[in-house]
C-alpha positions in Angstrom: 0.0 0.0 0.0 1.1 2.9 -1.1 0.8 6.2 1.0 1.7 9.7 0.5 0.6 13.2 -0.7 0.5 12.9 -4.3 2.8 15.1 -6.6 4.8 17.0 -4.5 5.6 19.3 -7.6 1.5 20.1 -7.1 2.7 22.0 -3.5 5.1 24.8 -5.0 4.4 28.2 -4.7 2.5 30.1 -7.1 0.7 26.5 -7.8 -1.6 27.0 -4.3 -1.9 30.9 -4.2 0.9 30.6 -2.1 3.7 33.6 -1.9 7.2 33.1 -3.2 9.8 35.7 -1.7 11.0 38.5 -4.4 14.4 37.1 -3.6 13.3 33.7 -5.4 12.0 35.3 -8.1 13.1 33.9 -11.4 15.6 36.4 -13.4 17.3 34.7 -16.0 15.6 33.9 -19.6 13.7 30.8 -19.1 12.2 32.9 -16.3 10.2 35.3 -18.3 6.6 35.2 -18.8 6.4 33.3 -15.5 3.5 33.7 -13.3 4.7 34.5 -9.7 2.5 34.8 -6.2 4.1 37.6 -4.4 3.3 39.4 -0.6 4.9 42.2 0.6 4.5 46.1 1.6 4.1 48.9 -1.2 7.5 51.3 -1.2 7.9 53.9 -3.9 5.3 54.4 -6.2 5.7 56.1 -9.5 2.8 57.3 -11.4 2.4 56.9 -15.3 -0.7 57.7 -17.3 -3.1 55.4 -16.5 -1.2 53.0 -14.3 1.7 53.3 -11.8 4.9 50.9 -10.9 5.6 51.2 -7.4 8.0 48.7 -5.3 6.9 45.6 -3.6 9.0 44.9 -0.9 9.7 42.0 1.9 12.1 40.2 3.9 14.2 39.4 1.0 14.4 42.4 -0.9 12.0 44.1 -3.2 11.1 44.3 -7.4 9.0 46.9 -9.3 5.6 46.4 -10.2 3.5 47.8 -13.0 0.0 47.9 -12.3 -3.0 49.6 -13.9 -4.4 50.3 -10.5 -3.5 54.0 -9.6 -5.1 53.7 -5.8 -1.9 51.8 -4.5 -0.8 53.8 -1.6 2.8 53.4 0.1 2.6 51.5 3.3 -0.1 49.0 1.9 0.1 45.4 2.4 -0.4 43.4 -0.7 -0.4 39.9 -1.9 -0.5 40.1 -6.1 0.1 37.1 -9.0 1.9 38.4 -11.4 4.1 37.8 -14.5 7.6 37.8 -14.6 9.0 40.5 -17.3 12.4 41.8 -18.5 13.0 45.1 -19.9 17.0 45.9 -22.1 18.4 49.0 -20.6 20.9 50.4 -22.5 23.4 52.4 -20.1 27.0 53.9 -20.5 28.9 50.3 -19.5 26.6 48.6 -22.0 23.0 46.9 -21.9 21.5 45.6 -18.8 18.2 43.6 -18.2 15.6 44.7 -15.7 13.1 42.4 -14.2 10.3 43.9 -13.0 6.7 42.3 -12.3 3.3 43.0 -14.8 0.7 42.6 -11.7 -2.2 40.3 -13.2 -4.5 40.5 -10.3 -4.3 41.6 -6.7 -5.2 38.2 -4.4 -5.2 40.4 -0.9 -5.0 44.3 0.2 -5.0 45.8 3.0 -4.3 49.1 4.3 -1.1 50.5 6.5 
C-alpha cells in the first residue's frame, strides 16, 4: 500500500496561491513570462498615465511592479500574481536587463 501526498511538484508556490519571496524570483531567460505569487509592503510608487509601478518589498528584498491600479498607496500590504518581465536598458557600460513584475490580479489588500 502505497501512502503519500501525491505530486509533490503540485505543493510549489504560485501553484496553491501561495507567496514566493522577491528574492526567489526567477531572473534569467527561461524565467520570463512566469506567473509569480508575491506578498509584501508597497515602497515607492511612481505614477504613469493610467497606471503606476511602485516597489513591492519584503524580507528578502523588493522588485517593481506595473500595475493599472492607480489607488496603490505606500505603506499598503499586498499579496499580487503576477508575471515575470524583462526590460533591455541600454546604459553607459553597456545593456542591462531589468526584471520587473506585470501585476495580473491583486489576491489580498489591506491598508497601513
Amino acid at each position: 500500500m502505497t501512502m503519500g501526498c501525491g505530486d509533490p511538484l503540485a505543493l510549489l508556490p504560485g501553484q496553491m496561491n501561495l507567496p514566493m519571496t522577491i528574492e526567489s524570483i526567477p531572473t534569467d531567460a527561461a524565467g520570463q513570462g512566469s506567473t509569480v505569487i508575491l506578498r509584501g509592503t508597497v515602497g515607492d510608487r511612481s505614477p504613469l498615465l493610467g497606471a503606476q509601478v511602485y516597489q513591492l518589498q519584503d524580507r528578502t528584498g523588493d522588485i517593481w511592479v506595473l500595475s493599472s491600479d492607480e489607488t496603490i498607496q505606500t505603506g499598503e500590504q499586498l499579496k499580487i500574481r503576477g508575471r515575470v518581465e524583462h526590460q533591455s536598458v541600454s546604459a553607459v557600460d553597456g545593456d542591462q536587463t531589468q526584471v520587473y513584475i506585470q501585476e495580473l490580479e491583486q489576491l489580498e489588500r489591506s491598508p497601513q
